[in-house]
N, CA, C and O of each residue as an XYZ file, in Angstrom:
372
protein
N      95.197     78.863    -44.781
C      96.377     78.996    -43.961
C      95.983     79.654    -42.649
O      95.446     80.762    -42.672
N      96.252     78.957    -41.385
C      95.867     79.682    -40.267
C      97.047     80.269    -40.057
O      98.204     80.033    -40.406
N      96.132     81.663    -38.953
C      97.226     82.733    -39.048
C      98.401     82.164    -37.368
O      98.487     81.229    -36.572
N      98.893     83.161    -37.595
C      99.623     82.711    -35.960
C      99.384     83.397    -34.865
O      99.126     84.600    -34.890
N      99.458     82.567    -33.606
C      98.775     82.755    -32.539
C      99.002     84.287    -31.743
O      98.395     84.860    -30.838
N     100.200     84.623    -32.579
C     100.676     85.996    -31.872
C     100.319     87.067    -32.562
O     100.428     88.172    -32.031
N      99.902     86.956    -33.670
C      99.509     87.919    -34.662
C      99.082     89.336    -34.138
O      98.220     89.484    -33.271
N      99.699     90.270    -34.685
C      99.185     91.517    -34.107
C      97.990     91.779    -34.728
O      97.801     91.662    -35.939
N      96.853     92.273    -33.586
C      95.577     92.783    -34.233
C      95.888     94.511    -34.281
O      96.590     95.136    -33.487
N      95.086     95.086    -35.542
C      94.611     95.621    -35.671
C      94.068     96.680    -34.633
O      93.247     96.002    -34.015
N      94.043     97.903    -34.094
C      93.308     98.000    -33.211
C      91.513     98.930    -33.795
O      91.362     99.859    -34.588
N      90.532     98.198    -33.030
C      89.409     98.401    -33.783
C      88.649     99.584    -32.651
O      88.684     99.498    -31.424
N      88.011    100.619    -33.421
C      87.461    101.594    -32.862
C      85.736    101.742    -33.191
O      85.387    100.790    -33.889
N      84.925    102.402    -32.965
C      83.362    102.400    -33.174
C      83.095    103.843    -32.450
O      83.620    103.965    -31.343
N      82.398    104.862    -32.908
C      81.986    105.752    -33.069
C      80.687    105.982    -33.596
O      80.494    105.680    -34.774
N      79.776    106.462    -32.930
C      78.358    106.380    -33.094
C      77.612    108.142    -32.951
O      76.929    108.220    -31.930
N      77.631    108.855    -33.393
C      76.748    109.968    -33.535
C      74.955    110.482    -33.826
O      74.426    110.814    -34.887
N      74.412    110.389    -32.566
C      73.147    110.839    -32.701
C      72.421    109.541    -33.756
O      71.614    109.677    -34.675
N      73.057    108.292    -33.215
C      72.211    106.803    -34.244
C      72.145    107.189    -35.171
O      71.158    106.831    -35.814
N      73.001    108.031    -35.758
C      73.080    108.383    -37.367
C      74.153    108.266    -38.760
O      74.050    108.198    -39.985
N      75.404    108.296    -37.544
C      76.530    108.384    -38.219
C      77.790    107.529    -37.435
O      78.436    108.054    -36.528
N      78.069    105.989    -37.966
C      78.664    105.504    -37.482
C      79.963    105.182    -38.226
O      79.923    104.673    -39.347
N      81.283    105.517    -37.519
C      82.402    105.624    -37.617
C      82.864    104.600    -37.009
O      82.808    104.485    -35.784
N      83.726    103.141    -38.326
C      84.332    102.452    -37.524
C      85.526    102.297    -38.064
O      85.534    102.599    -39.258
N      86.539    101.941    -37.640
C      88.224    101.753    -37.805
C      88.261     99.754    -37.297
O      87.707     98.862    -36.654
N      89.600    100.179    -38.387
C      90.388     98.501    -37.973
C      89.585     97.634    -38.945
O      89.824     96.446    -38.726
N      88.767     97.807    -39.883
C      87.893     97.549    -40.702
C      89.166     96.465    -41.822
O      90.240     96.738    -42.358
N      88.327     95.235    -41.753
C      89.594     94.391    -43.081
C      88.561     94.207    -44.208
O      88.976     94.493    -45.331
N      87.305     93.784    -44.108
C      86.537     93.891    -45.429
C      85.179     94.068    -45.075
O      84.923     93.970    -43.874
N      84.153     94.334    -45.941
C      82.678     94.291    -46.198
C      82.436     93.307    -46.522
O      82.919     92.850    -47.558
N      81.614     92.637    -45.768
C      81.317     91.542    -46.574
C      79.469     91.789    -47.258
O      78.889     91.426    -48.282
N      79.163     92.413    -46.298
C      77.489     92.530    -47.496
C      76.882     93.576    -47.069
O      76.543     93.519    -45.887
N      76.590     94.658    -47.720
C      75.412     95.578    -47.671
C      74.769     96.223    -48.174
O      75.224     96.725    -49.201
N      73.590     96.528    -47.831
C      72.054     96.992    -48.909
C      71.826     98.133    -47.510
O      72.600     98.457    -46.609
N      70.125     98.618    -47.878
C      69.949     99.558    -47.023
C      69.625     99.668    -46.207
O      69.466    100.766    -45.673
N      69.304     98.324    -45.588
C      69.008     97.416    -44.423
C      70.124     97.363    -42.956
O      70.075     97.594    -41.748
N      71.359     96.774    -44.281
C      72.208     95.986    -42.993
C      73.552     96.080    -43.687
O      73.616     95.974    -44.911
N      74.685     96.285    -42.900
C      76.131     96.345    -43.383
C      76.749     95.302    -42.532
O      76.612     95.303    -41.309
N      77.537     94.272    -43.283
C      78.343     93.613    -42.533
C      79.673     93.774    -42.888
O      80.123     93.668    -44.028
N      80.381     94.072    -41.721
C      82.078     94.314    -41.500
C      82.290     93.450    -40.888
O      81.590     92.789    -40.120
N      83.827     93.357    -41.348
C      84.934     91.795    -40.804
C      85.956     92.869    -40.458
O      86.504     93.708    -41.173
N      86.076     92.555    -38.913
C      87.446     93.348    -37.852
C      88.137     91.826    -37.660
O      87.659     90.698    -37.778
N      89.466     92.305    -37.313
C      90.317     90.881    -36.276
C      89.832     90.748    -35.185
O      90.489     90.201    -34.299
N      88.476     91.243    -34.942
C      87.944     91.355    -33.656
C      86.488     90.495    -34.034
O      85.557     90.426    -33.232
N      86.469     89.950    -35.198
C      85.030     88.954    -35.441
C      84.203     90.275    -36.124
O      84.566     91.425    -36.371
N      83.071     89.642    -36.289
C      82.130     90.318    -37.330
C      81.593     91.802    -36.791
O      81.867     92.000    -35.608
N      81.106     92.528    -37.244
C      80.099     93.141    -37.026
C      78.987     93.873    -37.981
O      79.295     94.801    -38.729
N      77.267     93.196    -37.838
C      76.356     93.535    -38.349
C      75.370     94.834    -38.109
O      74.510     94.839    -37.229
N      75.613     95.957    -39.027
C      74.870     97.249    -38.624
C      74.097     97.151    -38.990
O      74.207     96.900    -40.190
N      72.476     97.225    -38.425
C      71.107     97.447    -38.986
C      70.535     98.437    -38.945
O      70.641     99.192    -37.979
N      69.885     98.661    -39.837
C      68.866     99.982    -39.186
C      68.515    100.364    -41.020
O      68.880     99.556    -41.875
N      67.877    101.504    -41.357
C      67.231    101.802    -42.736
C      67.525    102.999    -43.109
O      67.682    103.965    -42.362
N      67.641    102.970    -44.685
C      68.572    104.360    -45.169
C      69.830    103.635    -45.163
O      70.457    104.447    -45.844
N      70.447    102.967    -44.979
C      71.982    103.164    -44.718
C      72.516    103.019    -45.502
O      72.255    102.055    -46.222
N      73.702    104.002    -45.850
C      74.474    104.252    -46.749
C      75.960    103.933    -46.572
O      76.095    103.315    -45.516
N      76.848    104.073    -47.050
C      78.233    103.980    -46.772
C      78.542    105.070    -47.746
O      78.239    105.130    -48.938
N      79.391    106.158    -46.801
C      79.918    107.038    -47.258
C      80.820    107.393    -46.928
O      80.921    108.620    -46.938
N      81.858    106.701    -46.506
C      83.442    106.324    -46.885
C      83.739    104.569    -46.163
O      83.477    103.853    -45.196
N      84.420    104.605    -47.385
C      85.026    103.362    -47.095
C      86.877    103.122    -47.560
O      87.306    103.507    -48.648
N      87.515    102.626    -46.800
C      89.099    102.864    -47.340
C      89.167    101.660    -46.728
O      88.622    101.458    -45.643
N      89.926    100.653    -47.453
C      90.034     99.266    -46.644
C      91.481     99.339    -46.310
O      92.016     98.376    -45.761
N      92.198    100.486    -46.623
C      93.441    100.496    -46.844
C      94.114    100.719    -45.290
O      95.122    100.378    -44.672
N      92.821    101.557    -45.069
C      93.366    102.538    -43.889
C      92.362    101.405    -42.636
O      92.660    101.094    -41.483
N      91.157    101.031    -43.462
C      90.378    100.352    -42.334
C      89.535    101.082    -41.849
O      89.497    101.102    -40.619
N      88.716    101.805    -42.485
C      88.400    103.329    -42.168
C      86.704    102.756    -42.730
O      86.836    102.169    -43.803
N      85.425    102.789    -42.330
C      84.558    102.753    -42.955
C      83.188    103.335    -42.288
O      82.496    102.710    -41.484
N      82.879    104.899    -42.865
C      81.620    105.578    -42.140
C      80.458    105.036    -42.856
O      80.564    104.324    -43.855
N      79.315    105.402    -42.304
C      77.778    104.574    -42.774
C      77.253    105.072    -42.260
O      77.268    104.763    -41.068
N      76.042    106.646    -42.817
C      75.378    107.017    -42.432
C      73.345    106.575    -42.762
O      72.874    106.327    -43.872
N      72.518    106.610    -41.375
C      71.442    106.524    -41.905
C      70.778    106.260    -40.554
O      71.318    106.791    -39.584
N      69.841    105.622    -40.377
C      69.219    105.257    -39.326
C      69.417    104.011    -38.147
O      68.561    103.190    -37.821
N      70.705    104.126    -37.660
C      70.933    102.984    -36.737
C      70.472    102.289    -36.085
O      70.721    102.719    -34.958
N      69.564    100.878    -35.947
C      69.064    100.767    -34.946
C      69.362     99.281    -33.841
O      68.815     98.707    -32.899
N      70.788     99.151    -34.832
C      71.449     97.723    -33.796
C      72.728     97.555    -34.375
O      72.965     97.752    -35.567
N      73.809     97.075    -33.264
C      75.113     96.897    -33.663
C      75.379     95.053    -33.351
O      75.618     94.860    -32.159
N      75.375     94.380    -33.792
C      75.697     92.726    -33.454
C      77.312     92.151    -34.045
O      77.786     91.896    -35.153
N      77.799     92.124    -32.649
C      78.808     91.465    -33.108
C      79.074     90.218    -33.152
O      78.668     89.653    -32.136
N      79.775     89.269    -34.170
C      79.814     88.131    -34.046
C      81.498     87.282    -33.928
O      82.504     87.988    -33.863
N      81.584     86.068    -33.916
C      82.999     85.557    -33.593
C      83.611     85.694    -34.389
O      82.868     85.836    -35.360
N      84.559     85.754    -34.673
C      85.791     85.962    -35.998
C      85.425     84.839    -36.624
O      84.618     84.954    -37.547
N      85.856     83.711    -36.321
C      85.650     82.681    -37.050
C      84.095     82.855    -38.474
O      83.946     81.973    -39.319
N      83.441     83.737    -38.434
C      82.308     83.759    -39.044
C      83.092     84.027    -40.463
O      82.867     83.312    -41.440
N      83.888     84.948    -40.492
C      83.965     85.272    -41.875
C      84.729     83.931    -42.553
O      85.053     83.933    -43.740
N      84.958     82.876    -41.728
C      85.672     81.639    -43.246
C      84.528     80.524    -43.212
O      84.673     79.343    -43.527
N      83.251     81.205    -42.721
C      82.253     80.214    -43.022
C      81.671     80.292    -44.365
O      81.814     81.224    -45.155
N      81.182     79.507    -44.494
C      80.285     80.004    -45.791
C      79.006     80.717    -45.953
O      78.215     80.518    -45.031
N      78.462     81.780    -47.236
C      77.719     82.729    -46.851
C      76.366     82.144    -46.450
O      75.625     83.005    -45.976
N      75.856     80.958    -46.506
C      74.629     79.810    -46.334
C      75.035     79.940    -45.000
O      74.761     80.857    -44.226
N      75.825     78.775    -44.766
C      76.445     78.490    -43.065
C      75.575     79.650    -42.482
O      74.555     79.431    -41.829
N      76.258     81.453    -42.888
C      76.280     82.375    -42.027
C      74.305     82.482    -42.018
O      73.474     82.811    -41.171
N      74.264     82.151    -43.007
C      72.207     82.990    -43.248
C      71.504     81.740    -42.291
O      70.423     81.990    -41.756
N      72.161     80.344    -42.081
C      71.192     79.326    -41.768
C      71.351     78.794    -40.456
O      70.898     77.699    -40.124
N      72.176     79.783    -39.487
C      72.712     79.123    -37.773
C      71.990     79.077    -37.442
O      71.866     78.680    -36.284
């Protein structure tokens, strides 16, 4: 079901402390992470955190709320449309 064109977003925030401790809001799901790499889905398209160590140490999908501490060393955002691809699609662009 596509959504409608007026749809209120979310508003999405990012917070970054000493590449260690990143604080993001407006958060709708996780879609994959190990200690590598975290991927979050905003109404604002994807975003892939890399870096090593990384942990998630809060997550509230309720609130949209999701911190991840560890060694930051890249933020990549991608188009919304990514999250109704499939998880192949996403590994093989």
């Amino acid at each position: 079901m596509a959504e409608p064109k007026n749809s209120i977003k979310k508003n999405h925030t990012v917070g970054l402390e000493n590449r260690s401790l990143l604080s993001v809001e407006g958060v709708n799901d996780v879609g994959s992470f190990d200690t590598q790499s975290v991927m979050l889905f905003t109404d604002y398209g994807g975003l892939c955190v890399k870096g090593s160590s990384l942990h998630i140490s809060k997550l509230s999908l309720d609130t949209g709320e999701v911190v991840i501490d560890g060694k930051i060393s890249a933020m990549i955002y991608t188009e919304a449309s990514d999250k109704k691809r499939g998880v192949f699609e996403r590994l093989f662009k």
